[in-house]
N, C-alpha and C positions, 0 to 999 in steps of 0.2 A: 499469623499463628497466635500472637498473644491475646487480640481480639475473638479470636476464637476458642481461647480456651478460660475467657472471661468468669466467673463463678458468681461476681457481686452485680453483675446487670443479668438479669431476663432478657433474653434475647429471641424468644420463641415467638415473638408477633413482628421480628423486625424480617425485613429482605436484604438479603447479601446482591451484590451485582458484583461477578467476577469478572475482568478483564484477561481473557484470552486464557479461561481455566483449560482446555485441552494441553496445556502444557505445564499449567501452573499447579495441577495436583501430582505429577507426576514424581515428586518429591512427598511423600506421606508425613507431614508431622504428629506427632505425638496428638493427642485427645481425641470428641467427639468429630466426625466429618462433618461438613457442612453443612449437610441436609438435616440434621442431628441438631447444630445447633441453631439456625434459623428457621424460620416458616417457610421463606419459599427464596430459592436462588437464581439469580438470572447470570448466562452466562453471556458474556460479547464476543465473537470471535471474528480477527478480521485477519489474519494473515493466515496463505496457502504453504502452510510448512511440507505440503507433501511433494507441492511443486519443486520449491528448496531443495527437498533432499534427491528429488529426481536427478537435477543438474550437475550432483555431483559425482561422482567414479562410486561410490558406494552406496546409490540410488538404488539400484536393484533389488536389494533387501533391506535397506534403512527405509525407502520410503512405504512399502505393503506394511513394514513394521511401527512407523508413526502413524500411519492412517489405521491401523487395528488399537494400538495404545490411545491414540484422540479421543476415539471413539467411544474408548471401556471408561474414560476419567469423564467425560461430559452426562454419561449414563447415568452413571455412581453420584456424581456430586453436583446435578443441576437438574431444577426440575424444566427451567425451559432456557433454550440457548438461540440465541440474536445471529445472526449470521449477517456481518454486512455487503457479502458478493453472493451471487449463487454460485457462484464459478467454485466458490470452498466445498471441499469433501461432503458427505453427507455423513454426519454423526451420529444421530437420534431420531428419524424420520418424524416420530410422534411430537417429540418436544420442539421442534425447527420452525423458526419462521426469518423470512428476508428480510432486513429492515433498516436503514442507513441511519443510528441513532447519535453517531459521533457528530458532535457541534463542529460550526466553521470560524475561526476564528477570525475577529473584527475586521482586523487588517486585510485580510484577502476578499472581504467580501466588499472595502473600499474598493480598494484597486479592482473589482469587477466592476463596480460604480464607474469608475473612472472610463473604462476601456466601453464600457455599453454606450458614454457621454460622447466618445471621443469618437466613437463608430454612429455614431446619431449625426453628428457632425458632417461626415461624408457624404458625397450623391452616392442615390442608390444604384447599386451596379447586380451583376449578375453574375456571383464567384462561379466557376468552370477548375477543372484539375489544373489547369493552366497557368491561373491566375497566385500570385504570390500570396498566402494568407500570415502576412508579416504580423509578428505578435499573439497568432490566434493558436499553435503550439506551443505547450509547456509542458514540462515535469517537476514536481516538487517530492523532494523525497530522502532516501539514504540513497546513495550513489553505487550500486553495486551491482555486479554483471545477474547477479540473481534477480533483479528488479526489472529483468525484463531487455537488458539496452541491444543484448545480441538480435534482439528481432526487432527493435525502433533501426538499427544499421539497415537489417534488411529490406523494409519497409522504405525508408532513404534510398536502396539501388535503387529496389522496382520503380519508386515514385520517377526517379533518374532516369532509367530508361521509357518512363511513359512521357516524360515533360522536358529532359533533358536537363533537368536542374534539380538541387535538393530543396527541399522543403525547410523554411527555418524554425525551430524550435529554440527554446529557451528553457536552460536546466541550473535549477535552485537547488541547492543542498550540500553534503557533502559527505562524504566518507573513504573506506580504503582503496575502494576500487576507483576512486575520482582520477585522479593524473594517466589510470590506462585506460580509461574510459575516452578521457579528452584526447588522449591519443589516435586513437581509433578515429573517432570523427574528426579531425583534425586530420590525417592521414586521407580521407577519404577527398576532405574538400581541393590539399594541397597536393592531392595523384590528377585533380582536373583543374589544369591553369584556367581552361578556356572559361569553366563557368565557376570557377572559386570564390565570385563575387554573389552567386545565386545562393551561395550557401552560411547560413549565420549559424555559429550556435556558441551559446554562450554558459560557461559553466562558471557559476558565481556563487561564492558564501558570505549567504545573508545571512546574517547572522541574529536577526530576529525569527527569522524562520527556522532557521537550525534551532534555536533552542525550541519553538515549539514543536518542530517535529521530531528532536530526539528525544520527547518523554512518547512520543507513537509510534517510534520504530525501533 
């Protein structure tokens, strides 16, 4: 807000890039809007808030009502908006385009270095459903049942009843829903003695990763 309501810098040939304005103008502060005072503003949007509000008991009108409000603030205050899934709402048909512009940070792109060296290293074989793909599942992220985990459990039976084993995955991060989370899959591996050993999953706070992914989530 106070860069925007700047009076001692010319701001009319610069570009604003808002991160995840569908939500971020929905508080109006005081002066010129953005478009008003920049040339041109690009908006980012990566998160399905309409999904969110689905899952919850008050989905049925909260969510029609965030996907028509998204919609009126990215109109109003962006001349073109980034969407990095198409899986997200449709906002502005005219101004939209798909585009994955979020940078990968150093560290994970070692550790893919790593894992590609270390799979170079193995004879080559021929993965099947069958076959264990130890290490090749992961989740990085905020830990919360909105993120999806109710359908990674599901995903885990089926794979169970096709192969008779679960699948391992490996889950980084943390948050509120962490401990019933781990419960859940934990509960799944510890209801089957027989193949309790088919199934890894490991929920760990890194805490280098945590700090970069709680300025993105």
């Amino acid at each position: 807000c106070a860069l925007r309501n700047q009076t001692d810098n010319n701001l009319s040939d610069a570009v604003c890039i808002l991160e995840e304005p569908e939500h971020l103008n929905w508080y109006r502060a005081p002066g010129e809007g953005w478009t008003k005072v920049f040339n041109y503003v690009v908006g980012v949007v990566h998160t399905n808030y309409i999904e969110y509000a689905s899952t919850q008991f008050h989905g049925l009108w909260t969510a029609p009502a965030i996907q028509v409000m998204s919609s009126a603030m990215i109109r109003a205050y962006c001349h073109k908006v980034i969407k990095l899934s198409g899986v997200l709402q449709t906002y502005a048909p005219e101004k939209e385009v798909v585009e994955n512009v979020h940078g990968v940070r150093e560290d994970f792109i070692k550790e893919g270095r790593r894992r590609a060296t270390k799979s170079s290293e193995r004879p080559p074989s021929s993965p099947s459903l069958n076959d264990e793909a130890e290490g090749q599942v992961y989740f990085i992220g905020k830990i919360l049942w909105a993120k999806g985990f109710d359908n990674l459990l599901e995903l885990e039976d089926f794979y169970h009843e096709c192969t008779g084993k679960y699948f391992s995955i490996d889950i980084y991060g943390g948050g509120p829903d962490q401990e019933e989370i781990k419960r859940a899959f934990h509960g799944r591996r510890n209801g089957n003695q027989t193949k309790a050993h088919d199934k890894k999953i490991e929920i760990e706070d890194l805490q280098s990763s945590w700090e970069f992914l709680a300025k993105k989530y």
